[in-house]
C-alpha positions, 0 to 999 in steps of 0.5 A: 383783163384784154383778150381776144373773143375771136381766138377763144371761140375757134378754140372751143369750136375745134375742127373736131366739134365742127365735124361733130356739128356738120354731122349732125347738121348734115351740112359739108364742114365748110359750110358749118365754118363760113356759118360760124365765121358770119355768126361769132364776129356778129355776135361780139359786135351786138354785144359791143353795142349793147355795152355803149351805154351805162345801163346796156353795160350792167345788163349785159354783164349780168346777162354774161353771169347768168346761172344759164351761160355755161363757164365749162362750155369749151371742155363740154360742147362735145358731149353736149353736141353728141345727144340730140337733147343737149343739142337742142338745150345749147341752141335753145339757150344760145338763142335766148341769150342772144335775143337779151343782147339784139332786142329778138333780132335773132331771127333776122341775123340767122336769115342774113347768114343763110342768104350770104351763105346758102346753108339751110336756114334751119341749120343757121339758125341753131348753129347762131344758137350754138355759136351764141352759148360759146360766146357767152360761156367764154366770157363768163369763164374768163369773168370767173376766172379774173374776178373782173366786174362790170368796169372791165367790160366796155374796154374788153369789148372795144379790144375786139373791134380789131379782131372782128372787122374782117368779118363783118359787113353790111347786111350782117349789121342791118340786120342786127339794127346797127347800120353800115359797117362804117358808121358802126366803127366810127361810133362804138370805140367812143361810147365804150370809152365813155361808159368805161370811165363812168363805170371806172370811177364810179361816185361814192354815196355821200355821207350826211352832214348834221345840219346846223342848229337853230339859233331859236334851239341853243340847247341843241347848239351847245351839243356836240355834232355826230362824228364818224369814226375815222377809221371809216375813211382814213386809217392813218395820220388823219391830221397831215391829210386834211389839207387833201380834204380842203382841197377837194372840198375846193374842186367840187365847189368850183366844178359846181360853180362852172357847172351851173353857169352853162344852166339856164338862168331862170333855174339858175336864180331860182334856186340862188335865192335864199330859202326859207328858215326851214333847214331841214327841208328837202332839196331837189337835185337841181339845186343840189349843186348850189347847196353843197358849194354854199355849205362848203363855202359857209362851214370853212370858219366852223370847220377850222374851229372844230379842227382845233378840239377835234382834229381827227374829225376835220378830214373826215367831215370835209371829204363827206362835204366834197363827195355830196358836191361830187354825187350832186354835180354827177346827178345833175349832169345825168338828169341834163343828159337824160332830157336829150331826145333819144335819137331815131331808130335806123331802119331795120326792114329792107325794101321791096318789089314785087311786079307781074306783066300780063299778056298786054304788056300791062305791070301790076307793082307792090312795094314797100318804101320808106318815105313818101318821097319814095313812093312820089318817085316811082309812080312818077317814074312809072306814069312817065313810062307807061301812062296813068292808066297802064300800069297798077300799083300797091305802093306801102310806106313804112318809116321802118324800111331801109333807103330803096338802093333799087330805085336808082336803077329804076330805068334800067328795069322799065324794059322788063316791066313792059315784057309779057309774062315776066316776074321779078321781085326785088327784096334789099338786095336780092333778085328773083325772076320768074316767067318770061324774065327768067328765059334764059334765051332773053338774057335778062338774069346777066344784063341784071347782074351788070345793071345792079352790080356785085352788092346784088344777088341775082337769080332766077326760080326754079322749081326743081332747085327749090325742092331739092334745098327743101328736101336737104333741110328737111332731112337735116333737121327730122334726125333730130326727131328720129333719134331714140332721146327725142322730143315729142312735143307738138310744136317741135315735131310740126316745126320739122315736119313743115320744112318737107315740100311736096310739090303736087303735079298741076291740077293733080292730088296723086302723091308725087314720087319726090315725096314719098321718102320724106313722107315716110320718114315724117311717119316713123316720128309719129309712129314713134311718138304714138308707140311712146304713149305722145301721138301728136294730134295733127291737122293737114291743111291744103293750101292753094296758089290763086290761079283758077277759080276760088272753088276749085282750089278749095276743092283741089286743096282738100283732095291734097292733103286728104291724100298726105293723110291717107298716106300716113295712116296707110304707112301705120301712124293711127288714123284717130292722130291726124285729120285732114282740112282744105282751104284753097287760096286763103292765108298766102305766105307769099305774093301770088305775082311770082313763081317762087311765091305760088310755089310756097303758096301751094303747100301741106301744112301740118297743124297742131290740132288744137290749135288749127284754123277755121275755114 
């Protein structure tokens, strides 16, 4: 049943149907290929986690045999990828699988791959979908195809390791909560061995013995016990076998002797001592163990003796005897392992820092650590540099968030925290400046990447760059919407329409020039939708930075986005379909301390009508 996931993939997602997705995805086919090449190996490697214990096996085969995981995939992701409905139907599915598999991290893994790519979040995010529904469709397919089971999965999966590590690295692993590259590979072959052998072998159901009749019933005694039919376990010569049955009869007994040996040894006499004349009292699964080797033990004599009138019923009683002691030991072990503490959650969440200089050379920090200890390290750092009273901190502990890596370089950026006007914030490994930090002329971008190293990736913001990505996803992802099969429905049309930017001119509410093409395709979906009996009802809400007083960013906010509606409705979308609000600085969506997080700040907003905020 061993084959290689990897292979199956390339060979659905051909050179062909790349070209198809980069086409569609508006991106050069190189970049569809390093977006794949992240997505695949990541995706095999959540799967073989989830498949490293007994219950995330059964429910990611059942996953992989879904009725929605299409087995005809390979043959059909051409026609599929060729309506901008199929497309969407694909992504949307492949998502949904892969959410079942990572615990909903999948938002997590596309955002890594845009980092460590630089394609368009929006285009990585359906292209993991996509790569996703492949993933499972050949599996099932190959499922299908075998008749394999569940017993077949976890070595499947641990055949992949070879085939995937070259692919994987830290940050696409933390981002699926599976720690470093190497911690993930020393443990995963291991726990795929141990759930294969359970689920390998399974135990079978025990069969129940007649209890033994009362001396107070002779009656009873005198009628002869319940036999099951022979050809239920043994189908030929019964007779030269029963030696087999007395045998494992025996193993179970001392297994189950050896067993509670290693218990504690107040349950242990507990359940050794005698029970009351109630035979048919029901026996808690601690005491299983001992109960089964007792009968074993006691029944020998009486089974010998039926052996003697009834030998084809012998064999069949003391296997039913062997596998009770078997299933009893197994639930004993299970419930020992299951009063093991379940172990910590690694942290997901990476580290952060975000500080602003003013003009007296004076920081104002926030961050987010993980551990008190953290926190105690870089206010101490801090008052040693520049006193209790020079500098302000907004310090977050969250057990959730990963080791800060950037403390240890903490020296290195105190100069940079003492300089005028400059911004700087540290995400996990990402770097961004702003301000006076981003002067070329000071050279802090180059003196950074010498002081982090290559683990880091290091940049300055700038405005222009900024705009210009904005406008490539944005125009990316509206063909979708201005396909003739396309949807209408609200939350994909303000989805699309929130990826444009428009970057006003300061203190200005004329509509900038680098708006006016995405601005008038944003209209014809709407026109569209109107003409087709769907008009969105929308809201455009202004949004301001926090520079300058509260109130003029009310005002200035308003004027914006009732200057974006004017232009729609100017451009023929129905006026009675859109309304405008302004709500100056309030609902930031990043920190004001930096460049990059004023910018986002600064933003339109197209909001489903009905569900729009109050001011």
């Amino acid at each position: 049943m061993s084959i290689n996931v990897i292979q199956l993939i390339q060979f659905a997602l051909s050179h062909s149907v790349v070209r198809q997705l980069s086409s569609r995805f508006g991106l050069p086919g190189e970049a569809t290929d390093k977006v794949i090449s992240a997505a695949a190996p990541a995706v095999v490697a959540a799967m073989m986690h989830k498949g490293a214990t007994l219950e995330g096996a059964r429910s990611l085969f059942a996953t992989i045999m879904a009725p929605e995981v299409n087995s005809h995939i390979t043959e059909q992701l051409p026609q599929l990828l060729s309506t901008t409905g199929g497309l969407s139907q694909l992504e949307g599915a492949g998502r949904q699988l892969l959410a079942r598999v990572t615990d909903h991290r999948v938002d997590g893994l596309s955002d890594t791959i845009t980092a460590q790519t630089g394609v368009p979040s929006v285009s990585t995010h359906a292209l993991t979908g996509i790569v996703s529904a492949t993933v499972f469709g050949v599996l099932k397919r190959h499922f299908l195809e075998g008749q394999g089971g569940v017993g077949q999965l976890p070595t499947l999966l641990g055949h992949q390791l070879p085939n995937i590590a070259p692919y994987l690295n830290d940050g696409l692993l933390s981002a699926l909560g599976l720690g470093s590259v190497a911690a993930f590979m020393g443990n995963v072959l291991a726990q795929l061995k141990a759930v294969s052998a359970h689920i390998d072998h399974p135990v079978a159901p025990a069969v129940p013995v007649a209890p033994a009749a009362s001396p107070a019933q002779p009656a009873q005694a005198a009628q002869p016990a319940p036999r099951v039919p022979v050809d239920a376990v043994l189908r030929d010569e019964p007779r030269s076998r029963a030696w087999l049955w007395w045998l494992l009869a025996a193993i179970a007994a001392v297994l189950a002797f050896l067993f509670l040996r290693g218990c504690n040894h107040e349950q242990t006499a507990e359940v050794a001592a005698p029970a009351p004349q109630e035979a048919s009292a029901p026996v808690v699964a601690a005491s299983a163990p001992v109960v089964a080797a007792s009968d074993a033990a006691a029944s020998a004599p009486a089974a010998s003796d039926t052996a003697a009138s009834a030998p084809a019923a012998s064999a069949p009683a003391a296997s039913d005897t062997a596998a009770s002691d078997t299933a009893a030991s197994a639930a004993a072990a299970s419930a020992g392992q299951a009063q093991q503490p379940a172990a910590a959650p690694a942290p997901t969440k990476d580290s952060q820092l975000t500080f602003k200089v003013d003009h007296e050379g004076k920081p104002a920090l926030t961050a987010t650590v993980g551990s008190e200890a953290e926190k105690a390290a870089l206010l101490d750092a801090l008052t040693k540099k520049f006193g209790a009273d020079h500098f302000s901190a907004d310090i977050t502990v969250d057990a959730n968030t990963k080791p800060s890596d950037w403390l240890s370089h903490l020296d290195g950026l105190m100069p940079l925290l003492a300089l005028p006007g400059a911004e700087v914030k540290v995400d996990g490994t990402h770097v961004e400046l702003s301000g006076t930090a981003a002067n070329a002329k000071l050279g802090w971008l180059d003196r950074l990447k010498s002081l982090f190293g290559a683990s880091y990736q290091i940049g300055a913001f700038n405005v222009d760059q900024a705009v210009a990505d904005a406008t490539q996803t944005f125009r990316s992802a509206i063909k979708g919407l201005l396909a003739p099969d396309s949807s209408c429905a609200v939350a994909d049309v303000v989805k699309v329409l929130n990826l444009q930017v428009i970057n006003f001119a300061s203190a200005s509410a004329n509509v900038p020039a680098t708006a006016v093409e995405d601005l008038h395709q944003s209209a014809q979906v709407l026109m569209a939708c109107a003409h087709n009996g769907k008009a969105a009802k929308l809201e455009v809400a202004g949004y301001s930075d926090n520079v300058g007083g509260a109130q003029a960013n009310l005002q200035l906010s308003k004027k914006r986005a009732e200057a974006v509606r004017a232009f729609l409705v100017k451009t023929g979308v129905p006026a009675d379909s859109l309304v405008a609000q302004g709500y100056g600085d309030v609902r930031p969506v990043a920190s004001n301390d930096t460049a990059s997080g004023r910018f986002a700040n600064r933003r339109i907003e197209f909001v489903d009508g009905e569900q729009a905020p109050q001011q």
